[in-house]
C-alpha positions as CSV (number, residue, x, y, z in Angstrom):
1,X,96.6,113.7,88.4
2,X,93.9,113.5,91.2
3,X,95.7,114.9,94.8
4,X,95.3,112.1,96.6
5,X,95.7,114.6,100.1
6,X,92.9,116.7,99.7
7,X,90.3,116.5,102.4
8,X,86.5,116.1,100.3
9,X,83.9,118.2,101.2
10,X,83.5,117.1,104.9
11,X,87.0,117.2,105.9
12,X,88.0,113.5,105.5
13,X,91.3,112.5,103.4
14,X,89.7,109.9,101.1
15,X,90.3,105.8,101.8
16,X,93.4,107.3,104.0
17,X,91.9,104.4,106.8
18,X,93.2,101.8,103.8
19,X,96.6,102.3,104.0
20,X,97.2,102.4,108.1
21,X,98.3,100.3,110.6
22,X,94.7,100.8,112.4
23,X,96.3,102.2,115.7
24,X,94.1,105.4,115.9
25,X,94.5,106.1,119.1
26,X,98.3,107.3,118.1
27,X,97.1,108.7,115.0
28,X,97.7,112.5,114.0
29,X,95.0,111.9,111.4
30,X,92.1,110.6,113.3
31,X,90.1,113.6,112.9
32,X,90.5,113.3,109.5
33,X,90.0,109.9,108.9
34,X,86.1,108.8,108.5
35,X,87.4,105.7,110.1
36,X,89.1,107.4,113.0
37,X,86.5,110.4,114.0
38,X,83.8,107.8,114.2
39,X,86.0,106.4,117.4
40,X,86.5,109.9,118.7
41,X,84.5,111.5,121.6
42,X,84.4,115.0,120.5
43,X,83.1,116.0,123.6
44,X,85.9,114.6,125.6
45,X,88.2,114.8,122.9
46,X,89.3,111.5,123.5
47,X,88.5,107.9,122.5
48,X,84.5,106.9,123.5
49,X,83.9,104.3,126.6
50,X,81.2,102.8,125.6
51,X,78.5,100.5,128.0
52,X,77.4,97.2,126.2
53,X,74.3,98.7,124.9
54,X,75.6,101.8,123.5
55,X,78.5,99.9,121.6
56,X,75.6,97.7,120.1
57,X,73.5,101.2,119.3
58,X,77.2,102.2,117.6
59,X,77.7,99.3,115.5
60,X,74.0,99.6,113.9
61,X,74.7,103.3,113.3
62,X,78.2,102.7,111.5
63,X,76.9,99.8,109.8
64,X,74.5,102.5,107.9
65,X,77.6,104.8,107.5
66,X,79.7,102.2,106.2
67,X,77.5,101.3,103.5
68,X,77.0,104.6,103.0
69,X,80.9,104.9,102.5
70,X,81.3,101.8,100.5
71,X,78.5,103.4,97.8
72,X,81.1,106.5,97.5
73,X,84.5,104.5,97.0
74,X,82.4,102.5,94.6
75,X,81.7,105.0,92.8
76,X,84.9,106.3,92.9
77,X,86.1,103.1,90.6
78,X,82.7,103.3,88.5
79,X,81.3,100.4,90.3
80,X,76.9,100.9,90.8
81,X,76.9,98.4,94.4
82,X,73.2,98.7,93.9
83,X,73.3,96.4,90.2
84,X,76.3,94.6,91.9
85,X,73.9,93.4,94.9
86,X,71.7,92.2,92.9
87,X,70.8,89.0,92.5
88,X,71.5,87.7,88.8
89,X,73.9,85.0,87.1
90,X,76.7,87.7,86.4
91,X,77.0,88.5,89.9
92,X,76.8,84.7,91.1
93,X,80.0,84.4,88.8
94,X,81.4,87.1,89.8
95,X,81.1,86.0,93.9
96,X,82.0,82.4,92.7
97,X,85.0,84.1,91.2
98,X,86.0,86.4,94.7
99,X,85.7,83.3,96.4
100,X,87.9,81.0,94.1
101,X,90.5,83.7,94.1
102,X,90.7,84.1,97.7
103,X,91.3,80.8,98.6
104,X,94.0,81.0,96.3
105,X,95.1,84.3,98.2
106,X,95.1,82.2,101.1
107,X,97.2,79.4,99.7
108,X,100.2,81.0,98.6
109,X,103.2,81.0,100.5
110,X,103.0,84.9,101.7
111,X,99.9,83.8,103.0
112,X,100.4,81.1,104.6
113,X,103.6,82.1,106.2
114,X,101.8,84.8,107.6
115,X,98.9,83.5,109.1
116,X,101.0,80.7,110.5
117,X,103.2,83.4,112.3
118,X,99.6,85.2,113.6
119,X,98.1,82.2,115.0
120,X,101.3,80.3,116.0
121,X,101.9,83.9,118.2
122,X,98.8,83.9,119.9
123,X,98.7,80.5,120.7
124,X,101.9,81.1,122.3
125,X,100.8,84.2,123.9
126,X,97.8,82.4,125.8
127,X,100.1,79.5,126.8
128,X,103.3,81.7,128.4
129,X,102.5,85.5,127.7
130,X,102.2,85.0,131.7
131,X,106.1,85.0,131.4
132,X,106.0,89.0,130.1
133,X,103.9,89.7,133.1
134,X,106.4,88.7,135.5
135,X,109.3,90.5,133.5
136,X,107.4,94.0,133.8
137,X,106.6,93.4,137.5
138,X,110.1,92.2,138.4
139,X,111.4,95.7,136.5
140,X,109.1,97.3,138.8
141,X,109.8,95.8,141.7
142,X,113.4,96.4,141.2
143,X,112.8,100.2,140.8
144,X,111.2,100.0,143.9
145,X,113.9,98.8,145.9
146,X,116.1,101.5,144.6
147,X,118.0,99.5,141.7
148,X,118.9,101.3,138.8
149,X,115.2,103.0,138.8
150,X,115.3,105.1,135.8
151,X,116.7,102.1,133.8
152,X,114.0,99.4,135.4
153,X,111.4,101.7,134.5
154,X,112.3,102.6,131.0
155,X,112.9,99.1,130.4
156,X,109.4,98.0,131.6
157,X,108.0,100.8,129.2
158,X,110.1,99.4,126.7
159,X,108.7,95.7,126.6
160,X,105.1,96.9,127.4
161,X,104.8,98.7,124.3
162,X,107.1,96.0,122.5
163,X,104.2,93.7,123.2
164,X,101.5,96.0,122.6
165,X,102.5,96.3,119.3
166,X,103.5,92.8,118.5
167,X,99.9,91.4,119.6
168,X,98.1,94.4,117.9
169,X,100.0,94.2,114.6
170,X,100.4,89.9,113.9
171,X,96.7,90.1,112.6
172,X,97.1,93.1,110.0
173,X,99.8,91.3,109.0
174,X,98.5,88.6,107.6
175,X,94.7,90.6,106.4
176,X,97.4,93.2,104.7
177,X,99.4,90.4,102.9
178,X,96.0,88.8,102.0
179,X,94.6,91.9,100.3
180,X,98.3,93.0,98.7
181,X,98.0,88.9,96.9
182,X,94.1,88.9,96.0
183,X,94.4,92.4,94.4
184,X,97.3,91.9,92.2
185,X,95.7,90.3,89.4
186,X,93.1,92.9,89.0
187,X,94.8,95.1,86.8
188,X,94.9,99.6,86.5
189,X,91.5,100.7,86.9
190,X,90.1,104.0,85.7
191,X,90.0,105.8,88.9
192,X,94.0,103.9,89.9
193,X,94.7,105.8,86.6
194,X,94.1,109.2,88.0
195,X,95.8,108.1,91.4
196,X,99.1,107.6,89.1
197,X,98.7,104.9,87.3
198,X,99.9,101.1,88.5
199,X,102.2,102.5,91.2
200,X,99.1,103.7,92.8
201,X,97.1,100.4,92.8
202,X,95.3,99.1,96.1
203,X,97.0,96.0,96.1
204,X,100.9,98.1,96.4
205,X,99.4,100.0,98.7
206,X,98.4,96.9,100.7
207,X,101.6,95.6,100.1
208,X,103.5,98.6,101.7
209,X,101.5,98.5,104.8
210,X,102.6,95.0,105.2
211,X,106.0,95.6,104.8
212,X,105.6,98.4,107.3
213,X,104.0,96.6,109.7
214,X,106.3,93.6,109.6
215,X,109.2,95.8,109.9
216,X,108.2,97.7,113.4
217,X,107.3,94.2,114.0
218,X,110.8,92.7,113.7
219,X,111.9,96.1,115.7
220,X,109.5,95.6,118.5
221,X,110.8,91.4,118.7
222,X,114.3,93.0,119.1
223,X,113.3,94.8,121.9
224,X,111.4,91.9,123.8
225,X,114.4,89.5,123.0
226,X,117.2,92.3,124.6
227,X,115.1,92.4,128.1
228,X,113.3,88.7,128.0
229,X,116.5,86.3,126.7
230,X,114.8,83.1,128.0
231,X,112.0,83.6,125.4
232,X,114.4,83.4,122.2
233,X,114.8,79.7,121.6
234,X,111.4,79.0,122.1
235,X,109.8,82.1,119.9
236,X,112.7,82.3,117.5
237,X,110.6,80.0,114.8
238,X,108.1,82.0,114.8
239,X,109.9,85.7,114.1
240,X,111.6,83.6,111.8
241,X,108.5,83.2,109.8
242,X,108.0,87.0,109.8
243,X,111.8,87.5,108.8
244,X,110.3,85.2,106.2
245,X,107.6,87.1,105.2
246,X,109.3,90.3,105.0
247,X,111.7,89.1,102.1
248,X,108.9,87.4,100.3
249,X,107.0,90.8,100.4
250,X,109.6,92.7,99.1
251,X,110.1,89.9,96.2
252,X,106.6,89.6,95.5
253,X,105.9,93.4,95.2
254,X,109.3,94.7,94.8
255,X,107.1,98.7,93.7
256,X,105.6,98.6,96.9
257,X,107.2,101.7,98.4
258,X,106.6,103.7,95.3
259,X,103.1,103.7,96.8
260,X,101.7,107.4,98.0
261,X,99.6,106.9,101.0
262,X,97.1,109.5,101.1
263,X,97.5,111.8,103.6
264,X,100.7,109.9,105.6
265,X,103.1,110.0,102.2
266,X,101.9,114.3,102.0
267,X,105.7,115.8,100.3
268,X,107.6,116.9,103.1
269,X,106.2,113.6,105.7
270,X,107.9,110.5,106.4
């Protein structure tokens, strides 16, 4: 069986950036991530601040590298992307076949629920995220005046990086769900085989970074509903439709969690 942790020749942990919630700032695998590095200022040894030209320069550079990269995972699954670019009638039925079977992706029920919990957030969020604001800046204020400090200022941490979270995750969320539903009716391939066989499929994989994601959702709402009560009735619907999703996740891909994530999943790591 192929290990699925070993760096290749450069360093990087193979499709590792597949199977993560995309937060690579907080990432302990950045540097070995082709994903991650790219975002990395190795001179600084931070993350790059980039000026508007320079972040267009960027994107034409890893445009080339990303092609680059999709040639080598293509390989990977026996796939030539230079015949499948090609314009012929197989590969018109095969696109009219991608797009057929993702809007069907998109209209089943995980999906759905979902994207209507992404959008119905942020819609919310541009309305009255003004209220979260004033919550943070009334902790502050109190610890200014002297009352209960440590507590005001743990609790405005808290709810900062609640939010944080919440806003940064409601988007994988539904992209992850997407990818777990499209995927599923694709069978083992030959290089899934070597992974370990239909545990090891992309489309468990995508369905345990859902479930992940969803579930330090659901953690993070708990936080925000302890120190902002006066937000419950009116967001309650829509963490309901995450609850939602969660159970439907578990149901619809109930070998999820038998999933090894490369490099995060390593024996020994949690």
């Amino acid at each position: 069986m192929r290990n699925i942790h070993k760096p290749d020749k450069e360093g990087f942990i193979p499709s590792i950036f597949n199977y993560c919630d995309r937060w690579c700032e907080r990432c302990e695998f950045v540097d070995r991530c082709r994903v991650g590095f790219e975002e990395l200022d190795a001179e600084e040894g931070g993350f790059k601040q980039r000026t508007m030209d320079e972040a267009m320069k960027e994107v034409g550079e890893n445009f080339k590298k990303t092609i680059a990269m999709l040639h080598d995972m293509a390989k990977q699954h026996g796939i030539d992307l230079n015949d499948a670019l090609k314009d012929s009638p197989e590969n018109r039925e095969h696109e009219r076949a991608f797009t057929e079977k993702k809007q069907k992706a998109r209209e089943h029920p995980l999906s759905k629920t979902t994207m209507d919990y992404s959008v119905g957030l942020h819609k919310w969020l541009r309305k009255n995220g003004g209220v979260f604001k004033s919550s943070v800046e009334a902790m502050a204020e109190k610890a200014r005046l002297g009352i209960d400090p440590e507590k005001q200022l743990h609790n405005a941490q808290q709810l900062s990086e609640a939010l944080e979270l919440l806003e940064r995750y409601s988007l994988p969320v539904a992209s992850k769900s997407d990818r777990a539903i499209m995927g599923r009716g694709d069978g083992v391939d030959e290089y899934e085989e070597e992974l370990g066989g239909a545990d090891q499929t992309d489309w468990n994989g995508s369905a345990k970074v859902a479930i992940m994601l969803v579930e330090r959702s659901l953690a993070a709402w708990e936080i925000v509903f302890d120190l902002v009560p006066s937000v419950v009735d009116d967001l309650l619907p829509t963490v309901s439709k995450l609850k939602k999703a969660h159970a439907r996740l578990e149901k619809e891909f109930p070998n999820a969690q038998k999933f090894v994530r490369p490099g995060f999943d390593a024996q020994g790591r949690k």
